[in-house]
N, C-alpha and C positions, 0 to 999 in steps of 0.2 A: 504493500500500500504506500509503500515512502514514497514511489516512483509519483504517484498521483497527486500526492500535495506539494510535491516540488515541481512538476508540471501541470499542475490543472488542465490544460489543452489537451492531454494525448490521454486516450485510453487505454487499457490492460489488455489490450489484444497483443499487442509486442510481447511482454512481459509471459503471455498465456502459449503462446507459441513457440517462445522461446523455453518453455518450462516441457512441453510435448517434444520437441525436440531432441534434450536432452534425455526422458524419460525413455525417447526410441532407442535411443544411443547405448542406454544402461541396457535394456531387454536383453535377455540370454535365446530369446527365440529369435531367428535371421526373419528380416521381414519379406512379404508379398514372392516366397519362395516355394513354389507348388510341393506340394506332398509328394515322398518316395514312396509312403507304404512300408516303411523295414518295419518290421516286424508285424503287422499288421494281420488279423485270421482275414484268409480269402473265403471266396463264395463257396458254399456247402455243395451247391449242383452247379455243373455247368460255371468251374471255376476260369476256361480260358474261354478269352476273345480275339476271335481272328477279327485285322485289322486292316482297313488299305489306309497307307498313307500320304500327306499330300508331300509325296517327291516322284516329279513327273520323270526322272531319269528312266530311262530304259533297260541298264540291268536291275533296278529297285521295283521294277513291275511287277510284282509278288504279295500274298497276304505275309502278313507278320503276326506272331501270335504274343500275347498280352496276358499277365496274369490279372485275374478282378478282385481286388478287395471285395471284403464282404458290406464293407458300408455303400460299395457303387453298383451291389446287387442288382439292387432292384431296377434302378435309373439306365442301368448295361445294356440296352435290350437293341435288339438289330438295327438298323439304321439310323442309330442317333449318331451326333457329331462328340468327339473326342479328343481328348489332349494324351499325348503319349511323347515318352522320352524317348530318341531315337537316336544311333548311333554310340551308345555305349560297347567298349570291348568287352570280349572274355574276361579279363579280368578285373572287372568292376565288379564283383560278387559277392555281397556281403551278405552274410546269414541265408544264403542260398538263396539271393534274390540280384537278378540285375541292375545297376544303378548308375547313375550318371546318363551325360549324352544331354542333347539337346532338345527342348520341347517343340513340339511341332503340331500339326493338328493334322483329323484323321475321318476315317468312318467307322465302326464296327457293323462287321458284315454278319459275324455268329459266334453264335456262344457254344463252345465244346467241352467235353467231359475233359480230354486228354487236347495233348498239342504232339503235331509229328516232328517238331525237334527237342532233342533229347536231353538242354542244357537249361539251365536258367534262365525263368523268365522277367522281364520289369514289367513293373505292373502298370495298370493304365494311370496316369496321372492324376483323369479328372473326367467326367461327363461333360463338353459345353451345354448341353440342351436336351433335354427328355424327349423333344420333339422327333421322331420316326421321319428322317428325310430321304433316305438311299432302301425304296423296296426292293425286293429281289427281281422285280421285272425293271427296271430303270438300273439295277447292277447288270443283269444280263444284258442288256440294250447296250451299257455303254462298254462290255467286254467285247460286244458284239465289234463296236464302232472301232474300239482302239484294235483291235487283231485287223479289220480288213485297211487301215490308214498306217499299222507299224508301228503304231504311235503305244503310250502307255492310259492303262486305265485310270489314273491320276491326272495326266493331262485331261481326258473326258469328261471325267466327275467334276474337274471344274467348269465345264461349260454346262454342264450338265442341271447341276445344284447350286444356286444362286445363295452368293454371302447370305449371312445371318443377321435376320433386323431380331432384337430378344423384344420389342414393342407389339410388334406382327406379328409374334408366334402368343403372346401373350392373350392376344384376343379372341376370339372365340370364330370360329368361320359362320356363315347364313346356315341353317336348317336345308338340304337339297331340296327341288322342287319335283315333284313329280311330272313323270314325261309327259311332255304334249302331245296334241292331235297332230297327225301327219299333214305337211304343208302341202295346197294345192302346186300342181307344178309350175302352175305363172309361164315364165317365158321361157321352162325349158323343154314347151309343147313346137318351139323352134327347132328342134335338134330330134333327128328320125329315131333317135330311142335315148331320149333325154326323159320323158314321163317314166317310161319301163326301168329306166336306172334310177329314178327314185322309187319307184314302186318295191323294188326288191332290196333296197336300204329300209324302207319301212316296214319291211314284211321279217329283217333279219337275217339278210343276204349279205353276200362279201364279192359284190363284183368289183372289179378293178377297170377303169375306163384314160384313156388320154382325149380329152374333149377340147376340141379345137374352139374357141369360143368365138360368138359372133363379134364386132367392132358395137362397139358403142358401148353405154355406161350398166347395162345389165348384167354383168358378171359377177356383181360383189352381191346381189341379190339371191343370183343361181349359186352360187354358193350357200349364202344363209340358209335355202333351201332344202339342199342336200345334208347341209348339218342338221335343221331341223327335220327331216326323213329316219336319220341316222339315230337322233334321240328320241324318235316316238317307237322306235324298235327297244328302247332300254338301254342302250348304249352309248358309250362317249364317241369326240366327236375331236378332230382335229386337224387346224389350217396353220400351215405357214405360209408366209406372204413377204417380196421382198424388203417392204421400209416400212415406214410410221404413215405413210400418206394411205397406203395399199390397207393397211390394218385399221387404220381408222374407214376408214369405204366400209370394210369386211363389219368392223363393230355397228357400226349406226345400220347396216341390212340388218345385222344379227339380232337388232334393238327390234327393231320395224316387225322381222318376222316370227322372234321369239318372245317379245317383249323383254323386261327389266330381268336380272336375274339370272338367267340361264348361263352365261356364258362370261370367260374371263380374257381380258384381255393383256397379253405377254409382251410388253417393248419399253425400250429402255427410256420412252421420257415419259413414262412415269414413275420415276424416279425409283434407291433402291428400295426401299418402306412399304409403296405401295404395291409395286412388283412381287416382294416378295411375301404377300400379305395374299395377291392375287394367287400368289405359286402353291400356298398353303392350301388357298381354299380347293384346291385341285388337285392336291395330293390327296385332302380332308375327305376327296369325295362332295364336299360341297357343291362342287360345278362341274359339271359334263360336259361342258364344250369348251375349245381354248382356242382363239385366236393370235395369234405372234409372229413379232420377226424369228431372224434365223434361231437365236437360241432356245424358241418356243419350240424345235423339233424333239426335244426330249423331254415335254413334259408329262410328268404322271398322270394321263388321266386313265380313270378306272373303265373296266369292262370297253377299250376304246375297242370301236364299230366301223371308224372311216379315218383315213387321211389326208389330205388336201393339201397341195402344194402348189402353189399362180407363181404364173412365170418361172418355171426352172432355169430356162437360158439367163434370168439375170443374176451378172457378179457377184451381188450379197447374198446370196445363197451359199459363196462360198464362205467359210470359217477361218479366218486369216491364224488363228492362232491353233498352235498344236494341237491336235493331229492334223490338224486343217481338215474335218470332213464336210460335205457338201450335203446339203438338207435334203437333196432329193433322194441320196442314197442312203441316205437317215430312216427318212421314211418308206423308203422300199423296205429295209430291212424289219421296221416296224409292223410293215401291213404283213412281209411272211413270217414272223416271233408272233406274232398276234392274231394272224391271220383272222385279219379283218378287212375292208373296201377300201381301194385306193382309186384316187382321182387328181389327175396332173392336170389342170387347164392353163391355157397359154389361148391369146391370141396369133402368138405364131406357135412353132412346134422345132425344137431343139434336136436333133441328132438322134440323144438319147431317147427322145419320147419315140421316134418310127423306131427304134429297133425296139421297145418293149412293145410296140404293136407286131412287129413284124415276127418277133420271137414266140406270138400269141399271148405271152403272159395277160398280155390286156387287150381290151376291144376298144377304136375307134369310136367318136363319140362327136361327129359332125352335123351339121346344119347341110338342106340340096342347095345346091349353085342359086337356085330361085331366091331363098334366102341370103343365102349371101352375095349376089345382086341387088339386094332392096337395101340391107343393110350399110355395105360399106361405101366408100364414095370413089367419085371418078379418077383414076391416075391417070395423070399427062407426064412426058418424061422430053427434057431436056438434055441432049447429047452436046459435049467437047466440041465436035464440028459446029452446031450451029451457035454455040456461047462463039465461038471465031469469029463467025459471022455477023452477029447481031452488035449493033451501035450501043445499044443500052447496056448489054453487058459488059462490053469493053470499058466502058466509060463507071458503071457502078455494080460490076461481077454480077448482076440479075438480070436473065434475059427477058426479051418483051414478054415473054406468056405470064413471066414470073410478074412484071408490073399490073398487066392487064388482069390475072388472077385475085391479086391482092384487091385490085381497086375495086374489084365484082363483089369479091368476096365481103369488104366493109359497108357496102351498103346494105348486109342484114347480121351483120355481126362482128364477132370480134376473127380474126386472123391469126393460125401460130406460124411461126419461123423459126426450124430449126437447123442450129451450127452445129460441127462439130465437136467445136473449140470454146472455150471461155476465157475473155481478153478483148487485148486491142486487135493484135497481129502478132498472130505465135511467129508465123513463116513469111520468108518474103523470099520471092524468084527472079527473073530477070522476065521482062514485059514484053519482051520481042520472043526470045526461043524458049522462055521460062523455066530456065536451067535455075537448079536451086541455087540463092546467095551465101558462098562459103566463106570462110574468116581466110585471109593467107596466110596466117601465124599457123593456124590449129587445124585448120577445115572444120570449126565448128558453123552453125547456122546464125546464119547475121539476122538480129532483132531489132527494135523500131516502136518498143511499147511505150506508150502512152503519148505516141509523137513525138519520142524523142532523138537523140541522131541515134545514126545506124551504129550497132555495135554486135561484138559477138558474143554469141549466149553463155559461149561456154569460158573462154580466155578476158572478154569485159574490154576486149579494145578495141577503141572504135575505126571506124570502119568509112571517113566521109569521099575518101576516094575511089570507093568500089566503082569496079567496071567489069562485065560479062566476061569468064574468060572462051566461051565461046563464039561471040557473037559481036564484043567489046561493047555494049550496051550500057549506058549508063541508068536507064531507070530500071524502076523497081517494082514488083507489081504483090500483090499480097497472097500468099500460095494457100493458105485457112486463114478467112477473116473470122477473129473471135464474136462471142455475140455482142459485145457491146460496142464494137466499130460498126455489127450489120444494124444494132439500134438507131447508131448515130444517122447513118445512111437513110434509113426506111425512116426515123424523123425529120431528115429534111425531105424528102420526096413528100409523105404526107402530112404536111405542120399541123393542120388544124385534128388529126387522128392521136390519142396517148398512147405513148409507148411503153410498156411496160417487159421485164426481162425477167427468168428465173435460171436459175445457175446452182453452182455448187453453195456460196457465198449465202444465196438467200433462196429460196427454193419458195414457190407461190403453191399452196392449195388449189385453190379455186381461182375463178377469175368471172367478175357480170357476164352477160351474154349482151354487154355494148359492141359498138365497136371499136375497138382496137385492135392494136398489134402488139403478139405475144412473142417475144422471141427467148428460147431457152437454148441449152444444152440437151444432147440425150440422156432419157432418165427423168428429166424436169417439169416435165409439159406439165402443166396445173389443170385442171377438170376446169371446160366452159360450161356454163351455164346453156343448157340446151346443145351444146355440140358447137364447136367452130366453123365456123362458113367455108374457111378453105383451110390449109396449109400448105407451107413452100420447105420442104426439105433441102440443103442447099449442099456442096462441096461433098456429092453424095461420092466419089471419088479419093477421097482423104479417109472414109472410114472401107472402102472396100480395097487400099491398096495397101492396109498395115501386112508387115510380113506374119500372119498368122494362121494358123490351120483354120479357125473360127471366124475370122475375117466377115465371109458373105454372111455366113447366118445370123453373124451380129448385126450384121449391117441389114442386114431383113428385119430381124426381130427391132430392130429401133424406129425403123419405117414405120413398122406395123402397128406398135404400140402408138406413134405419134398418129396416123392416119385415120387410128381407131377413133380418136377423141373429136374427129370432125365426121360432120352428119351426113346420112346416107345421099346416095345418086338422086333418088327422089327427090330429096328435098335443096339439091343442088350444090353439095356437098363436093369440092373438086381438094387434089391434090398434086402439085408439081414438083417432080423430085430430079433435080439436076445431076444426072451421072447418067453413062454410057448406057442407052434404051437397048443395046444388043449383051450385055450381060443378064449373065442369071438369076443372079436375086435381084434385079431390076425386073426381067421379065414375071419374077413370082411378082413381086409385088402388084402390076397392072393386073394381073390376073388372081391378085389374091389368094395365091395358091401356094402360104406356106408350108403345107405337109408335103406339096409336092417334091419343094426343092428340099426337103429334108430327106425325103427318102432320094431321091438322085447322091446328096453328098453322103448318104450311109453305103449308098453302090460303090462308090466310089471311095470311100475309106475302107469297106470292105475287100477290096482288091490292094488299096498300099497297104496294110496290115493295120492300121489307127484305129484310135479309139474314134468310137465306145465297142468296137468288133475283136479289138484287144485288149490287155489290160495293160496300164503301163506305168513305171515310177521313175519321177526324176531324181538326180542323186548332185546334191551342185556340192563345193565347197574346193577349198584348195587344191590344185591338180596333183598332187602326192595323197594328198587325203584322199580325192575322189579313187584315183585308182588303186589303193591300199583298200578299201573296204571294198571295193568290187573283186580282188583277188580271193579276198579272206572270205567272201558271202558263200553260200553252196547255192548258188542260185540255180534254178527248175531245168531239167537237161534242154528242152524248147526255148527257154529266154536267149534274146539278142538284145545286146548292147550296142547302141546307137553314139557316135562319139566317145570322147568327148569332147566338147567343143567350148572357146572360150568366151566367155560373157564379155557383155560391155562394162568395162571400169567406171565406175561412179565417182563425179568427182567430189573433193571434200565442198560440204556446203551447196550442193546442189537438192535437189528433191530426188525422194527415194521413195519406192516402191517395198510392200512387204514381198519378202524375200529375196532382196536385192544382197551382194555382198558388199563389206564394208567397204568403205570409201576408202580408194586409192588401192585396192587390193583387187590381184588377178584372179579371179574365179573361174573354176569351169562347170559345165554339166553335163550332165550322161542322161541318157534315156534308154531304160531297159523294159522291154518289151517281149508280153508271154502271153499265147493264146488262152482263150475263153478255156476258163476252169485250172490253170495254173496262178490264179491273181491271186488266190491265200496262201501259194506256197511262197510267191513271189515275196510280199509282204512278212512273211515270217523269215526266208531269209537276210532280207536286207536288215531287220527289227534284230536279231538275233547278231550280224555281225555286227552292226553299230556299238548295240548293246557290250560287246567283247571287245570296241574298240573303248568303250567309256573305262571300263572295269581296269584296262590294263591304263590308259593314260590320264584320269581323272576327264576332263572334256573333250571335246571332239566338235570341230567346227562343221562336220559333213550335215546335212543338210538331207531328209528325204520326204518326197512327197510324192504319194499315189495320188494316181488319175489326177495330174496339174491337168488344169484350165488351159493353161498356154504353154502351146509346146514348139511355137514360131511355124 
């Protein structure tokens, strides 16, 4: 008390913490130091727990077995989340129990009488949570997942089971609702056995379909649909969808057609709290149906009856992080573990969907040409020759049909324009023979963004003396105009029209059904209100000349997607897409016939040996690494190895892709390739050498991934 009458201003908080302090300091007990358990009586029954733990290395892909105190009996119980000390040696054995090592968090998979190793065990640390998160169908799913990617079942489970909110588990989930009545078919009396495929989801059937879907905004409906078919059968119900824009469509149908309640929906802005509040209610059995992006492919839902997957050809489907698996083969594996209804729909149709047609596993699910004449709208196409020809495009790269289009088009609505690029001007060429503009230091590509002087992209020196070395040309003409130079452009042509942009930067929803002009990237195009009057696809040439195996069907499927959102030929619906009218996924597109040109490039990769007619894994990393694990692997007596070959060096401070090697560093990659029904052995051996290379060197920079997306 001295303290306070010789300073009356200050309170006894100083004084009082300074006294707790000290108090900690004196304890004989170490503070906020997890429990060993030495001495401690273990559980009477079912004293071990097998464990996975979270260490995604690849020779640690293994359960580990746990002794259980008797006071974490009861709380022990299979899929709950746990703390366990890992990494202690042999000789850390005190009183015949293992000890030391580092804490780490975990799953308990099961609880056994006996353990099949024969030394001392440490005991599990702690329970985090009584909550039951890893059933044994969502563990077998993701053994499933990590043996066909190589990868470990620890990397899986974390995409798998979403961190821990302890708020969210605390609350109690809704009461389930009882199934509904079976939803009329609505508009999927469009499609020559769209009724009969819901008919036999609501009767407790398991058909599998790849349904080509019509253009226009009824697909997120035909879905709720089928979900609601799926749950009046008693069964759960499950869609993956590529983003947040796609998932919210799917939720507001799912609202419309099942009302409030029924259904949850799985992506990441809504935050992790409510995420994983939503994740509960659908392990809890609470809710039967489940809407989400990619990580929604492994959610627990019970008695699941269907699985849904829109758009598989789009990139976020892929899983950038280890194992990297791909949702569509997520849910393949799903519907044969579970064997339940699978339904892939796309307005266009990916590679892999004709060959699961073609292999029978599933039945085609299309709309007659009479339909899909009504529905989608007019293509006109603009070839390289006549862009030479025409005044208007020389002067502002849009040829007459493309001005004349727009200006029709804005007098009953709004107009999209799609770039390839987002910017000012990624590329610039020469204007006369349109040889691309290179740096003479580096040969890198000479840049010009934001109107500023010419420089190179990749060495930063500029560049104001360029001249053609072909041609000796001194001007420069723009080789991909990004979309906010084709903005600038298409605002001065029509001043008194608003211009509005969606891009990576800011991405638009919706948009009135005024008029304006929409110009986006692919991917971006925002839903108009009633459908778009026209659209102008532009630089269709820049997306079909990437060196890539996937190239045309990407460049189909972005057409298609964008084409879809503008209204049908009746209602005067036009489309002009500037690339060479004598290529192939040009010609699908006029004729709207993307299964066609799917099944032509499955012809056709069926003869080079390609996926998806093979299976195949890339192996990138150091060129000593890469061929040291290819020696040591026992790879399948059929497997060929393709290269290796050296990647492009990344330079420091530039943009990087995942999977890129590190800056400034030589990389190469392999591509080994084994016919249909060698792909698990394939996978097990490269898993297994790697694994053998971690063991003896502590890391290992190789690098492997089945079925890459891009294989150039």
């Amino acid at each position: 008390m001295s303290s306070e009458k010789e300073n009356p201003g200050e309170t006894a908080e100083p004084e009082q913490l300074a006294l707790i302090r000290e108090t900690v300091r004196q304890a004989k007990v170490p503070r906020a130091k997890p429990r060993t358990w030495r001495g401690a009586a273990l559980a009477k029954e079912l004293p071990v727990a097998r464990v996975v733990v979270n260490k995604g290395s690849l020779h640690l892909d293994q359960f580990f077995d746990y002794a259980v105190p008797a006071e974490l009996d009861e709380a022990a119980r299979p899929g709950v989340r746990v703390r366990v000390r890992f990494g202690a040696g042999a000789h850390q054995v005190k009183n015949g129990r293992r000890e030391g090592g580092r804490l780490i968090d975990g799953f308990l998979v099961e609880r056994r009488a006996t353990s099949d190793y024969s030394g001392p065990l440490a005991a599990l640390a702690d329970v985090v949570s009584p909550e039951p998160v890893l059933g044994p169908e969502l563990l077998g799913l993701a053994r499933a997942v990590a043996d066909r990617y190589a990868g470990s079942l620890a990397d899986v489970l974390q995409l798998a089971v979403p961190p821990r909110s302890a708020r969210a588990e605390g609350r109690p989930s809704p009461e389930p609702l009882p199934p509904p009545a079976a939803p009329e078919p609505g508009t999927w009396t469009r499609y020559e056995r769209g009724a009969a495929f819901l008919d036999s989801l609501a009767r407790g059937g398991t058909p599998r379909a790849v349904w080509n879907a019509l253009p226009g905004p009824h697909w997120a409906e035909e879905i709720a649909r089928a979900v609601g078919a799926a749950l009046a059968s008693g069964r759960g119900a499950l869609v993956v969808v590529p983003d947040g824009r796609a998932a919210g469509r799917v939720d507001a149908a799912l609202t419309t057609v099942l009302g409030e309640g029924r259904h949850a929906l799985l992506t990441a802005e809504a935050g992790p709290e409510k995420r994983y509040a939503q994740w509960l209610a659908v392990r809890r059995g609470a809710v039967r149906a489940v809407v989400g992006t990619r990580a929604a492919m492994f959610a627990p839902v019970r008695d699941l009856g269907l699985v849904v997957i829109w758009d598989d050809g789009d990139g976020s489907h892929s899983e950038p992080h280890a194992p990297q698996p791909h949702a569509r083969e997520v849910l393949l594996l799903r519907a044969a573990h579970d064997r339940c209804a699978f339904l892939l729909g796309s307005t266009g149709c990916t590679v892999e969907a004709a060959q699961l047609v073609e292999s029978g596993w599933a039945k085609p699910l299309f709309a007659a040409r009479e339909q899909v004449r009504r529905a989608a709208p007019l293509i006109r196409t603009v070839g390289d020759g006549e862009l030479a020809r025409d005044e208007a495009a020389r002067a502002a790269r849009l040829p007459s049909l493309a001005w004349q289009t727009v200006r029709e088009g804005l007098k009953t609505g709004p107009v999209l324009v799609q770039v390839p690029r987002r910017g000012y001007v990624p590329r610039l060429a020469c204007e006369r023979c349109r040889t691309p503009a290179r740096c003479r230091h580096c040969a890198g590509p000479l840049e010009a963004p934001e109107q500023q002087e010419l420089h190179c992209g990749w060495c930063g020196r500029g560049a104001s003396d360029w001249h053609c070395v072909e041609c000796g040309s001194t001007r420069l003409r723009a080789q991909v105009v990004g979309a906010r130079r084709t903005a600038e452009e298409l605002g001065r042509a029509f001043p008194a029209v608003p211009v509005r942009t969606s891009g990576r930067d800011h991405i638009l929803d919706t948009v009135p059904g005024r008029p304006a002009l929409v110009v986006c990237t692919p991917g971006a195009e925002p839903v108009a209100e009633g459908g778009y009057a026209a659209a102008l696809l532009l630089d269709g040439w820049a997306m079909l000349g990437r060196p890539d195996l996937r190239a045309g069907e990407e460049a189909l499927r972005r057409w298609i997607d964008a084409a879809s959102l503008v209204r049908g030929q009746p209602e005067g619906g036009t489309v002009v897409v500037v690339a060479e009218p004598t290529l192939r996924p040009v010609q699908a597109l006029v004729r709207w016939d993307p299964v066609g040109h799917a099944q032509r490039e499955l012809a056709e990769r069926a003869e080079l040996g390609f996926p998806p007619v093979s299976r195949m894994a890339a192996v990138t990393g150091p060129p000593e690494a890469v061929e040291g694990l290819l020696a040591a692997a026992g790879l399948p007596a059929d497997a060929e190895v393709l290269g290796p070959v050296p990647l492009p060096v990344v330079r420091p401070g530039g943009p990087r892709r995942p999977g890129d090697p590190p800056p400034g560093e030589q990389w190469e990659r392999a591509l080994v390739r084994v016919p249909p029904g060698s792909g698990a052995a394939l996978a097990t051996a490269l898993k297994q050498a790697r694994a053998a290379r971690m063991t003896r060197g502590g890391g290992d920079p190789v690098r492997i991934r089945v079925d890459p997306p891009d294989i150039g």
